[in-house]
C-alpha positions as semicolon CSV with decimal commas, in nm:
position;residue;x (nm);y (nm);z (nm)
1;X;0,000;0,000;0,000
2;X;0,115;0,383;-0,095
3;X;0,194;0,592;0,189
4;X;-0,045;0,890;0,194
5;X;0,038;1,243;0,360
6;X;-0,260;1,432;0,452
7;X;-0,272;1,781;0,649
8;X;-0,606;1,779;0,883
9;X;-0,755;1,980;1,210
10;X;-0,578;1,864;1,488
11;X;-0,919;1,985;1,620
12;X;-1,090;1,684;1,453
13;X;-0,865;1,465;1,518
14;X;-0,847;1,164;1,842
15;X;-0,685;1,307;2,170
16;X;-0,479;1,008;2,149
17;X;-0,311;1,164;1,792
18;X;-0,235;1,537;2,012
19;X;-0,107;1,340;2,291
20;X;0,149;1,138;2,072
21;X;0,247;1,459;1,939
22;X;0,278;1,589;2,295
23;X;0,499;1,297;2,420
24;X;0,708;1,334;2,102
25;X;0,763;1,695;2,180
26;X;0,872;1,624;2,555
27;X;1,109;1,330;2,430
28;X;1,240;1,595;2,171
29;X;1,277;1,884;2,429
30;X;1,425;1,633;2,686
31;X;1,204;1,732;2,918
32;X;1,096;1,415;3,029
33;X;1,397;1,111;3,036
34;X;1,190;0,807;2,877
35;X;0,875;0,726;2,649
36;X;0,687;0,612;2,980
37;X;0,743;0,926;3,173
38;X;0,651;1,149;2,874
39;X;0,363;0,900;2,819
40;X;0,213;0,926;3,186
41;X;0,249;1,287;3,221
42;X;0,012;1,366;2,912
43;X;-0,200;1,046;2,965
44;X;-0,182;0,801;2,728
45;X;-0,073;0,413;2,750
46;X;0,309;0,356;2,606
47;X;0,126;0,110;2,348
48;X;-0,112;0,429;2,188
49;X;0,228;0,613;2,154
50;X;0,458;0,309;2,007
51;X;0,175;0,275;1,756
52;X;0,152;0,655;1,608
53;X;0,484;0,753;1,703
54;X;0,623;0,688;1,300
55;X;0,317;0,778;1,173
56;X;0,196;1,125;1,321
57;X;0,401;1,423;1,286
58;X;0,307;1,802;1,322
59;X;0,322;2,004;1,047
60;X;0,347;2,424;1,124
61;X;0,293;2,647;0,863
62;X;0,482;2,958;1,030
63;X;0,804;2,706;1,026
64;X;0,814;2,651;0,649
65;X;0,653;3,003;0,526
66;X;0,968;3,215;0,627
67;X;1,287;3,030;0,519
68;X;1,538;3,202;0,283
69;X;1,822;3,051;0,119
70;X;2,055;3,266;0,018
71;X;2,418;3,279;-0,143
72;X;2,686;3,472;-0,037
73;X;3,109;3,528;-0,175
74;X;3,309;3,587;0,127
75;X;3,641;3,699;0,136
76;X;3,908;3,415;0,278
77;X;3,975;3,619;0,599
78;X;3,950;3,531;0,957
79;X;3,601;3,605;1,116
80;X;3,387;3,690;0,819
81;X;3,205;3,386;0,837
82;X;3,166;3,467;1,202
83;X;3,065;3,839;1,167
84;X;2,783;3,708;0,874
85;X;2,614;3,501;1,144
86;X;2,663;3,717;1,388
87;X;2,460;3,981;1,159
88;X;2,192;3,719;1,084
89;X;2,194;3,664;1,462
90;X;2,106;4,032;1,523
91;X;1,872;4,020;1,239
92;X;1,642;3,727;1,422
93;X;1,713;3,496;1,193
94;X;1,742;3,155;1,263
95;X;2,066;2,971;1,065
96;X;1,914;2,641;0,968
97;X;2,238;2,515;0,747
98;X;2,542;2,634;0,646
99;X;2,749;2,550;0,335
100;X;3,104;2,683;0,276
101;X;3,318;2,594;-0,026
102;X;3,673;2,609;-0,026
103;X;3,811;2,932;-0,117
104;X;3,937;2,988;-0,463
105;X;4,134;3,351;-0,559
106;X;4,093;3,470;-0,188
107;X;3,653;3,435;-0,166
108;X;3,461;3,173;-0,066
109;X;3,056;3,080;-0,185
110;X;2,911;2,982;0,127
111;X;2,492;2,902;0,111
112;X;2,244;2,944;0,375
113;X;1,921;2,821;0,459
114;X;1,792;3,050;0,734
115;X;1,418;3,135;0,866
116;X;1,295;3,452;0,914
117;X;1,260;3,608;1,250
118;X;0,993;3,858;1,303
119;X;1,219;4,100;1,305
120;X;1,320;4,133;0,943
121;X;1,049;4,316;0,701
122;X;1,162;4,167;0,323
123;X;1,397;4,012;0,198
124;X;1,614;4,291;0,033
125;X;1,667;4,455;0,391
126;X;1,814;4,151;0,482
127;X;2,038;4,131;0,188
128;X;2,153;4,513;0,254
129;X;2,184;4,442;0,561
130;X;2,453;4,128;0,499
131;X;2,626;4,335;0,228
132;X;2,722;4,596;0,523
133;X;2,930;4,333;0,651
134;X;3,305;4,364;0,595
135;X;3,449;4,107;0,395
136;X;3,110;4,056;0,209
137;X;3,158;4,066;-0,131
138;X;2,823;3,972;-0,282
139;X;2,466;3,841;-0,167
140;X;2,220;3,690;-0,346
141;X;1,876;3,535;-0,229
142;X;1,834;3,188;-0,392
143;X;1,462;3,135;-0,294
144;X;1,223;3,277;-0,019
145;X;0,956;3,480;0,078
C-alpha cells in the first residue's frame, strides 16, 4: 500500500493523535527522560504512543513560510564567516544550514538556509543588511519569501 500524507484539524482529530504529538515533543525537548514518563504525564498508555509515534508528525505552517536561502562570496579572511552570522543573529534569523566551499582567488561561496525572525520586514533589507558586513563581497537570495 502507498503511503499517503494528509494535512487535517488537529481539532478533529483523536486526543490520542495530540497526545502522541505531545509525548514526542517532551522526548524531543528532553524534558521528560523516557517514552513512559513522557507517556504518563500527558496520559496516554506507552502502546497508543509506540503505535503513532512513526506515523503522526506536526506540520506548522509559520516554520516553512519564512525560510530564505541565500548565497553569499566571502572573502578568505578570519572572522567573516563569524561576523555574517553574527549579523543574521542580530537580524532574528534563525541559521538552519550552512554551506562553505573552499576558497578559490581569496573568496569563498558559502549558502544558507535561514528562517525569518519577526524581526526582518523583506527580503532585500536583509540582503543590505549582509552586504554591510566587511568582507562581504556579494549576496544573493536563492529562494524565499
Amino acid at each position: 500500500m502507498e503511503h499517503q500524507l494528509i494535512v487535517v484539524d488537529a481539532s478533529v482529530l483523536p486526543d490520542v493523535i495530540n497526545k502522541v504529538l505531545e509525548v514526542k515533543k517532551l522526548l524531543a525537548n528532553k524534558e521528560e527522560k523516557s517514552s513512559a514518563a513522557a507517556c504518563k504525564r500527558v496520559g496516554i498508555s506507552r502502546s497508543a504512543y509506540y503505535k503513532y509515534k512513526d506515523c503522526v508528525f506536526s506540520y506548522e505552517d509559520k516554520l516553512t513560510r519564512r525560510i530564505m536561502n541565500l548565497q553569499a562570496v566571502l572573502r578568505d579572511e578570519a572572522g567573516v564567516l563569524s561576523s555574517v552570522l553574527s549579523a543574521l543573529y542580530d537580524l532574528d534569523a534563525n541559521i538552519l544550514t550552512v554551506n562553505q566551499n573552499i576558497p578559490i582567488d581569496g573568496v569563498a561561496a558559502v549558502t544558507f538556509s535561514i528562517r525569518l525572525g519577526n524581526g526582518l520586514h523583506s527580503p532585500v533589507s536583509l540582503q543590505e543588511h549582509l552586504m554591510q558586513v566587511d568582507g562581504v563581497v556579494d549576496v544573493k537570495i536563492l529562494s524565499g519569501e
